[in-house]
N, C-alpha and C positions, 0 to 999 in steps of 0.2 A: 504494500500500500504506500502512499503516498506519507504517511506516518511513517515508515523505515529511512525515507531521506529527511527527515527532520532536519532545520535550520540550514538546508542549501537551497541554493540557487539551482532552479530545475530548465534545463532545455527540451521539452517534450515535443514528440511529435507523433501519428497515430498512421497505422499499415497494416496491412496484410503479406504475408508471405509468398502468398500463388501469383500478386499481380508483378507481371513481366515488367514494366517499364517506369514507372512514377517512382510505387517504393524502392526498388534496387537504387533510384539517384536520388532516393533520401535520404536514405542508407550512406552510400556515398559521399553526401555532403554531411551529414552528422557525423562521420570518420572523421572529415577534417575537423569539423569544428572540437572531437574529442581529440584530433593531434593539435590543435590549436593550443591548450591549455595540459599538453602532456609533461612539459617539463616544471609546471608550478603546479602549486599546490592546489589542490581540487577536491579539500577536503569541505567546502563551499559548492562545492560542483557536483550535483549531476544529471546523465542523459539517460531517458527513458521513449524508450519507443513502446506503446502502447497496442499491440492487435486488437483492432475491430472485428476479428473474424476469430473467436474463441473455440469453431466450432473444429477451425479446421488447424488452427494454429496452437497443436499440442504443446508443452513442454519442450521436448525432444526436436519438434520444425522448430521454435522457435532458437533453439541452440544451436542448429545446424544453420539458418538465418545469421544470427550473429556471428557463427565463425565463419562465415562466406566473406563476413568485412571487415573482420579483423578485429572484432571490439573487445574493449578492456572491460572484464564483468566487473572489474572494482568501479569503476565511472560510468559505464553505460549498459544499462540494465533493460531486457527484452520480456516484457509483462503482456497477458490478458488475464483475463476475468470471468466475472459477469457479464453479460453482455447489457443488458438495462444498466447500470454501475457506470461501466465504462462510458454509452451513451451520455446517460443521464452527465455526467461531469463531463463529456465532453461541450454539450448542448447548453447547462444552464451554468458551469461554473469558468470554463474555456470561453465558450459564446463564439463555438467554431460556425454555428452557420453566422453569424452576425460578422468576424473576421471573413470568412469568404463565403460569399453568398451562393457559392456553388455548390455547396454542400449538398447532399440531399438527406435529409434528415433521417429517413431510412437508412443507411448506408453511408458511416460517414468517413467521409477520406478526404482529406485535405494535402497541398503541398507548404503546406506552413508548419513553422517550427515555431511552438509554443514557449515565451519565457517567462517561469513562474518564480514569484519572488519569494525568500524566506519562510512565507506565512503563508506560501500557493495560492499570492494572486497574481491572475495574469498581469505583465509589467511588458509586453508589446506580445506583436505575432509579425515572423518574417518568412520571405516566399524562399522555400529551400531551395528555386532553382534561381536567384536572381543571387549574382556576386554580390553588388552591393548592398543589397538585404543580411547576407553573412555577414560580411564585413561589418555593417552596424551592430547587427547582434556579439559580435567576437566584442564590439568596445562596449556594449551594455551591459554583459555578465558581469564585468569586474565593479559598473557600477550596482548594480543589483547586490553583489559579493559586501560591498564597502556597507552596505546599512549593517550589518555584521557588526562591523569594527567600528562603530561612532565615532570611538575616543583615538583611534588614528587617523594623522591626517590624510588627504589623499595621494601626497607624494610617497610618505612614508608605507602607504597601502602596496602602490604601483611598483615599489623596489624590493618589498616581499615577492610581491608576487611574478614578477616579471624581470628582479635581478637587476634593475634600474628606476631612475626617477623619472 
């Protein structure tokens, strides 16, 4: 649950396993963004990719999925569920069809990457297949990260974390 990453910074985003072409390049671009942040600390950090498809996305596919792209189970983490559960917090606490109105509420699959702050509220949605949509999200985790750390400043934050000011 969403209770086991207590007090980080969450980049979520929601797939299925069988489909050929969307998920495999979100997949893809959440690798980067988890090598993005692989040589600092990422105990503030982590990625969840959520299956919509519980039905067919056993345990077992979902491990065979993540090792198709390399992912680090300590940082990025390949979950379903319930399926009402997953919905229902997709739809009314996400507000993925209100983020992309493509959604179909039946069925929902978006190419957006969810970032959810400390306390899992959403804190933006970015299009995983647009660079510069990464690229903003890569500089808003560390601000998301910083409510964390009040009482440092934000230089002294940026050279923990990144080894520089």
């Amino acid at each position: 649950s969403l209770d086991d990453s207590k007090w980080r910074v969450i980049v979520l985003d929601c797939f299925f396993t069988r489909f050929p072409t969307v998920c495999p390049g979100m997949a893809i671009a959440m690798k980067k963004l988890q090598d993005a942040f692989k040589k600092n600390d990422t105990s503030f950090l982590q990625f969840i990719s959520v299956s919509i498809d519980p039905w067919h996305d056993s345990v077992p596919q979902l491990r065979k999925f993540a090792y198709r792209f390399n992912a680090s189970p300590d940082t990025w983490w390949f979950v379903t569920g319930d399926k009402k559960e997953i919905y229902d917090f997709a739809l009314q606490e996400m507000k993925a069809s209100v983020a992309d109105t493509l959604v179909d509420t039946g069925f929902i699959h978006t190419s957006l990457f969810f970032l959810l702050d400390r306390e899992k509220i959403v804190g933006g949605f970015y299009d995983g297949f647009d660079s510069v949509a990464q690229k903003k999200l890569v500089r808003d985790i560390p601000l998301l990260m910083l409510e964390k750390e009040r009482k440092k400043t934000f230089g002294e934050f940026l050279k923990e974390l990144f080894g520089r000011s």
